[in-house]
C-alpha positions as MATLAB code, in Angstrom:
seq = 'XXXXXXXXXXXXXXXXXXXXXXXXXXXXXXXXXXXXXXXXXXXXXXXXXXXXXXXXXXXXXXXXXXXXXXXXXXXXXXXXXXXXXXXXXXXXXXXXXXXXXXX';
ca = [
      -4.518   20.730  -18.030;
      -5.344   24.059  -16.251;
      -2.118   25.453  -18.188;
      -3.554   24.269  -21.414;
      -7.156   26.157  -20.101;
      -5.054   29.376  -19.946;
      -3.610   29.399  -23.007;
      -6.680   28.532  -24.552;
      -8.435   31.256  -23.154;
      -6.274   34.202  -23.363;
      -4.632   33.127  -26.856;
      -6.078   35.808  -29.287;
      -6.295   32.551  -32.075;
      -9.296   30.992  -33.225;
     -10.609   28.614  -30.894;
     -12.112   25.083  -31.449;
     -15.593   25.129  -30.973;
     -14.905   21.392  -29.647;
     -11.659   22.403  -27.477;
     -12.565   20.713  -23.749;
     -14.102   17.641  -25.706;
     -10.168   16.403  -25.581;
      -9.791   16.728  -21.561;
     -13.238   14.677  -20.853;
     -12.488   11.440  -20.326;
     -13.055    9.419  -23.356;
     -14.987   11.862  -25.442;
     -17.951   12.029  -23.157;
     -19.374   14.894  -24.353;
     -22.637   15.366  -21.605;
     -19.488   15.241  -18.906;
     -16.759   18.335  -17.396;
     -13.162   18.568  -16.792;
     -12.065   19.984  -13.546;
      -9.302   22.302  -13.281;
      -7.203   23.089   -9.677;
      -5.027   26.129   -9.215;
      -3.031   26.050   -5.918;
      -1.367   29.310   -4.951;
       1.224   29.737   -2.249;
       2.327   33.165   -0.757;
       4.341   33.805    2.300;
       1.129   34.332    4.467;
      -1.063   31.091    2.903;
      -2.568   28.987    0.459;
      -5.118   30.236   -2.211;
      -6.564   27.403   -3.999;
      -9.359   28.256   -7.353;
     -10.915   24.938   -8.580;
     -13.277   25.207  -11.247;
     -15.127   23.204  -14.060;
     -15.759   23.657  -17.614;
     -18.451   21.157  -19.481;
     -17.364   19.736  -23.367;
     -18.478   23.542  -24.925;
     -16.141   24.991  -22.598;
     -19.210   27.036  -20.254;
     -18.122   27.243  -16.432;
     -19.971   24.739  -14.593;
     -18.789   25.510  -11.145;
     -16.305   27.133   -9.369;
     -15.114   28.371   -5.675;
     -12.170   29.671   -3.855;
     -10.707   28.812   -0.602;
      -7.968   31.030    1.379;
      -5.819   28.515    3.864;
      -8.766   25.943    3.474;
     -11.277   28.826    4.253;
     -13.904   28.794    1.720;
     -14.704   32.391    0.111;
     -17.691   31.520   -2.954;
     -19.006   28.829   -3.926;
     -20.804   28.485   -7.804;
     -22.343   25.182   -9.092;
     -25.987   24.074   -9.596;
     -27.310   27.324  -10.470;
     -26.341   28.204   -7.127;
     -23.804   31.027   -5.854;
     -22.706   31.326   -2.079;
     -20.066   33.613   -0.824;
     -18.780   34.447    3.172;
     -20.591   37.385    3.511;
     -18.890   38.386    6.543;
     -15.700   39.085    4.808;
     -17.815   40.519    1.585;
     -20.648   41.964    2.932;
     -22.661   42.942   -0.151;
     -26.687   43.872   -1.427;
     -28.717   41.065   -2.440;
     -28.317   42.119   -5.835;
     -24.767   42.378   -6.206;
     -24.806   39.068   -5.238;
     -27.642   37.852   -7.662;
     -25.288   39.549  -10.064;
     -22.371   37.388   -9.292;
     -24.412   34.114   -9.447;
     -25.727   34.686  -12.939;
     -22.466   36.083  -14.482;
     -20.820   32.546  -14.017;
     -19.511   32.941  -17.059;
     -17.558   36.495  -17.110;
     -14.565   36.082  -15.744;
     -13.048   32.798  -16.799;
];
């Protein structure tokens, strides 16, 4: 599904306005689809799971490096390691009402 998610959202076509309604599980439209990217390099394991709700808005998302979690999004909600991206409070108030930017 997460291929399908890709094409969808870099293909320069018109989009359904109903598109995720096909991944939810039996049409439910209040629920989301969850996507999983798992990336392996020579050093580790990068892993990006995100979801998307029926009207295909980000729900939630975070990013773990060899099972070490990075940032965190869901509930309104945005947490990142600040020790390995030390940043101003609003730089990171920035980041956890963008949600929607880069996917």
């Amino acid at each position: 599904m997460a291929l399908f998610d890709i094409e969808n959202h870099l293909s320069p076509q018109w989009k359904k306005i109903d598109y995720y309604v096909n991944f939810i599980y039996a049409g439910k439209k209040e629920g989301v689809v969850g996507f999983e990217y798992t990336f392996r390099f020579e050093n580790g394991i990068v892993v990006y799971v995100y979801s998307k709700n029926a009207g295909g808005i980000l729900v939630s998302d975070s990013l773990r490096v060899d099972d070490n979690w990075v940032f965190e999004r869901k509930n309104g909600s945005f947490c990142i390691d600040k020790q390995q991206f030390p940043m101003e409070e609003t730089i990171e108030n920035n980041l956890g009402s963008n949600a929607d930017i880069f996917i």
